[in-house]
C-alpha positions in Angstrom: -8.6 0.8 14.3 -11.9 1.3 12.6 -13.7 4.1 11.6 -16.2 5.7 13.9 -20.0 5.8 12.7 -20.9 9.4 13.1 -24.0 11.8 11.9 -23.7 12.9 8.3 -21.6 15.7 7.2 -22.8 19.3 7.0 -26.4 19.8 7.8 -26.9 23.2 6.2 -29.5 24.8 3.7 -29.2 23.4 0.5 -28.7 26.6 -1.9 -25.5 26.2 -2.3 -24.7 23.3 -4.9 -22.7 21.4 -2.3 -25.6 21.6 -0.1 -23.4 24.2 2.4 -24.7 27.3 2.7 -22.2 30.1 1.7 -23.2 32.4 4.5 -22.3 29.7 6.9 -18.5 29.3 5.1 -18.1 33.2 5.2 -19.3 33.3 9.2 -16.4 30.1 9.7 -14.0 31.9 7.6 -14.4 34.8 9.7 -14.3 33.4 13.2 -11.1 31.9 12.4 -9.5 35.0 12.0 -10.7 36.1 15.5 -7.7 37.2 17.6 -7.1 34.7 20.8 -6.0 31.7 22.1 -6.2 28.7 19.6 -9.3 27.6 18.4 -10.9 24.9 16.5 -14.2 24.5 14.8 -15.7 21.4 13.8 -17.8 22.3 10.5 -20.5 19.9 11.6 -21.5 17.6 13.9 -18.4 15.4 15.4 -18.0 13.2 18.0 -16.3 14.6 21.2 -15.5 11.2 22.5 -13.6 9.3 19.5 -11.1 7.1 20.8 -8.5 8.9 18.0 -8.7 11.8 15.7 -6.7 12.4 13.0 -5.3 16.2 11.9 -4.3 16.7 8.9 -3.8 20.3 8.0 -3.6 22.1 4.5 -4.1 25.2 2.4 -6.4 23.3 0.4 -6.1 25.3 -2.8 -7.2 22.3 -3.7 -7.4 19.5 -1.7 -5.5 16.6 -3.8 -5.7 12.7 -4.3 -2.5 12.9 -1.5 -4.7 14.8 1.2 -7.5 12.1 0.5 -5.0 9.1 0.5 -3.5 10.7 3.6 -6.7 11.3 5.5 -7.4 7.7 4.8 -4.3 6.2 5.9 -3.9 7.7 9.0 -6.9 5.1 10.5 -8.2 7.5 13.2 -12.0 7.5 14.0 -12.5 10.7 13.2 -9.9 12.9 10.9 -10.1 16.4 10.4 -9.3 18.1 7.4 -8.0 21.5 8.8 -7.7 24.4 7.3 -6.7 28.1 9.0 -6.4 31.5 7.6 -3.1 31.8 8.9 -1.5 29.0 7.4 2.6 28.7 7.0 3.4 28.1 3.6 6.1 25.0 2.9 7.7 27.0 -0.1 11.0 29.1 0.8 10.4 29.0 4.3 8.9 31.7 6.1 7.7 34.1 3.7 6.4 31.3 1.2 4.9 30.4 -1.6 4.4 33.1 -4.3 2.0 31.9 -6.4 -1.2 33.1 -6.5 -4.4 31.9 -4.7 -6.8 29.8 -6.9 -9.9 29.2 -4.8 -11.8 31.3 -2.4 -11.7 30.1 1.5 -15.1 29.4 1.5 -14.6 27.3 -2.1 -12.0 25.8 0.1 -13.8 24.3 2.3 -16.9 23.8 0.5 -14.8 21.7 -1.8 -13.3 19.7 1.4 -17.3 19.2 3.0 -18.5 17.4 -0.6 -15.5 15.3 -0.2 -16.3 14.1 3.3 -20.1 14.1 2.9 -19.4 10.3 1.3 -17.0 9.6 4.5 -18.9 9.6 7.4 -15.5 9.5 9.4 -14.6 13.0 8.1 -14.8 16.4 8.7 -13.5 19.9 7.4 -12.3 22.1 10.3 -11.0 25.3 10.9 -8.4 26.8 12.8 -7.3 30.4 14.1 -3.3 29.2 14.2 -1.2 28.2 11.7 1.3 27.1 13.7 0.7 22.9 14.1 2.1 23.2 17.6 -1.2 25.7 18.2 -3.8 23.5 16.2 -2.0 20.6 18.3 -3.2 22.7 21.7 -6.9 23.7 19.8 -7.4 19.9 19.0 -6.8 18.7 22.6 -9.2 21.4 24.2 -11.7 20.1 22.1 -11.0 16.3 22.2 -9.5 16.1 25.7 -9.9 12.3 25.7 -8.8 11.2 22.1 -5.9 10.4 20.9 -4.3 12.7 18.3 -2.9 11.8 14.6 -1.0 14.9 13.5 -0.7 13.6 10.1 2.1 16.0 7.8 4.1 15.3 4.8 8.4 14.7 5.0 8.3 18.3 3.9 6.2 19.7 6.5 8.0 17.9 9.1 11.0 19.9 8.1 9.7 22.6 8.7 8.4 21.4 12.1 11.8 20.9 13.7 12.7 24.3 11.9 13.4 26.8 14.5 13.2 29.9 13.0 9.2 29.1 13.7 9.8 29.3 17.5 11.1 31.5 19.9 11.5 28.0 22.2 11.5 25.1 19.2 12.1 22.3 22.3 9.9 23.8 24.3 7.0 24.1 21.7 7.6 20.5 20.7 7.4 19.0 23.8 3.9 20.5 24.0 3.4 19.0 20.8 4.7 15.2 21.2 3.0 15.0 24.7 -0.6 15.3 23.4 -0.1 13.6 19.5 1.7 11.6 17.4 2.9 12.6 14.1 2.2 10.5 11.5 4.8 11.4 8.3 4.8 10.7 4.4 7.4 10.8 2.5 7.6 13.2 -0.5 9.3 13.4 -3.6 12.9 14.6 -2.9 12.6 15.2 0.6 15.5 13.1 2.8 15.1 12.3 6.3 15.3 14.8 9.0 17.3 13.7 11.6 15.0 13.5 15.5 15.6 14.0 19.0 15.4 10.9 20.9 13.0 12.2 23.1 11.0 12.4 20.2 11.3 9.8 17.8 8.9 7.0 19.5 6.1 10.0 18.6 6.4 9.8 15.0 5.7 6.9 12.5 5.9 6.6 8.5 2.6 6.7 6.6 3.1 5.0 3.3 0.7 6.4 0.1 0.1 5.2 -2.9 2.3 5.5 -5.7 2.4 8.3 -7.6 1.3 10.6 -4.5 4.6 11.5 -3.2 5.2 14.2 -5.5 1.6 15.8 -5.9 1.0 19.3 -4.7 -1.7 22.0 -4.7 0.7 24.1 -6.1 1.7 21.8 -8.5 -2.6 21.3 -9.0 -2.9 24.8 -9.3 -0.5 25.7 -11.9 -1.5 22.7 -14.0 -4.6 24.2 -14.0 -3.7 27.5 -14.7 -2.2 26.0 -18.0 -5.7 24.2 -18.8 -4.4 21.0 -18.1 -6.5 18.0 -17.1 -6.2 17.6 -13.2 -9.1 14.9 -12.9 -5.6 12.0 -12.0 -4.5 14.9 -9.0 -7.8 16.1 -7.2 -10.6 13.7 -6.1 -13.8 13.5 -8.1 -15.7 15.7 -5.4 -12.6 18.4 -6.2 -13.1 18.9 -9.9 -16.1 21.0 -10.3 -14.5 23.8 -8.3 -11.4 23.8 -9.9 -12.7 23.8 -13.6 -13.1 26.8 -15.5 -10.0 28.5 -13.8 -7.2 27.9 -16.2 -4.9 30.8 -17.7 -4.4 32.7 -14.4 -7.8 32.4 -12.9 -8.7 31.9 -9.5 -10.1 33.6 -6.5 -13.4 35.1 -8.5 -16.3 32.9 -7.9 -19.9 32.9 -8.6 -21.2 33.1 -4.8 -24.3 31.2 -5.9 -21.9 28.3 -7.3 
């Protein structure tokens, strides 16, 4: 399916170098940590009537060449780079991963908005869940009519069909297959999780590039960390935020940046 042709990306006072205003990113950062039901927020204009949007949810700390190859291959008219304050880490289950944070939220998703400002098709987002089975549920309030991508690496699907995440794993998952599909990449190491027939015509494979399968952000952010060159692991868009933070760096940015 092609892409949708939708208004440009991020309309906001130009002050900040990405052309987003800071104060805006500070106010989305903050309404997403509003208690309530789930909610999702569209930074920008979007389409509430594309035939198929695409979800694909991340720390983005950074966002990678995978999240960009993904975004692309999932085809939907509309994909939304998600990102939530409560997000589940992958690493060691619940509890996570223990490294620590390299960019700001607001860097975050300032970094994700210069990426989409060249794809008309994309769009940051935020989310007040974590949970996929709640950004699932946010997603369809807000596109009733589309048809929903859920788009998650092998890894992340493991942790999908994990119950220790529910207190009713089947019941959250039916929610969850009855509104989208989940579209799944493989990733380095990972073997196949075995499905519930009642779920398996919901999910498809989504085949990247080579080289993708085992790329990170926290394999991004340590190699930065060391001062390595990450230009081959984050998109051009990516690099200016993530330069300048090597040797344990991170989290401290100039808010005029």
């Amino acid at each position: 399916m092609g892409k949708a042709m939708v208004p440009p990306v991020l309309p906001f006072p130009a002050w900040h170098r990405t052309g987003v205003d800071r104060r805006f990113l500070t106010e989305a950062v903050r309404r997403a940590t509003l208690p309530g039901r789930p909610r999702l927020e569209v930074l920008g204009p979007a389409p509430s009537a594309a035939g198929s949007v695409g979800l694909v949810a991340g720390s983005f700390d950074p966002m990678t060449a995978a999240h960009a190859a993904f975004a692309e291959a999932l085809d939907t008219e509309l994909t939304l780079l998600v990102w939530s304050p409560a997000t589940l880490p992958k690493e060691a289950g619940p509890g996570g991963d223990p490294s620590a944070a390299l960019l700001l939220p607001e860097d975050r998703l300032a970094s994700v908005a210069a990426w989409c400002g060249s794809r008309p098709w994309a769009r940051v987002a935020t989310c007040s869940h974590g949970l996929l089975v709640d950004q699932v549920q946010a997603a369809a309030a807000s596109f009733p009519r589309s048809r929903l991508v859920l788009g998650m690496g092998s890894d992340k699907l493991r942790q999908l069909l994990d119950p220790a995440w529910y207190e009713d794993r089947d019941a959250a998952l039916d929610r969850l297959f009855s509104r989208a599909e989940v579209a799944v990449a493989s990733r380095a190491g990972d073997h196949a999780e075995p499905i519930d027939a009642r779920w398996s015509d919901r999910i498809r494979t989504v085949v990247l590039p080579p080289g993708l399968a085992g790329l990170s952000s926290r394999a991004v952010r340590a190699a930065v960390r060391r001062g390595e060159d990450v230009s081959g692991a984050v998109p051009p868009e990516i690099l200016p935020f993530v330069r300048g933070l090597a040797r344990g760096g991170g989290g401290e940015r100039d808010p005029e940046r």
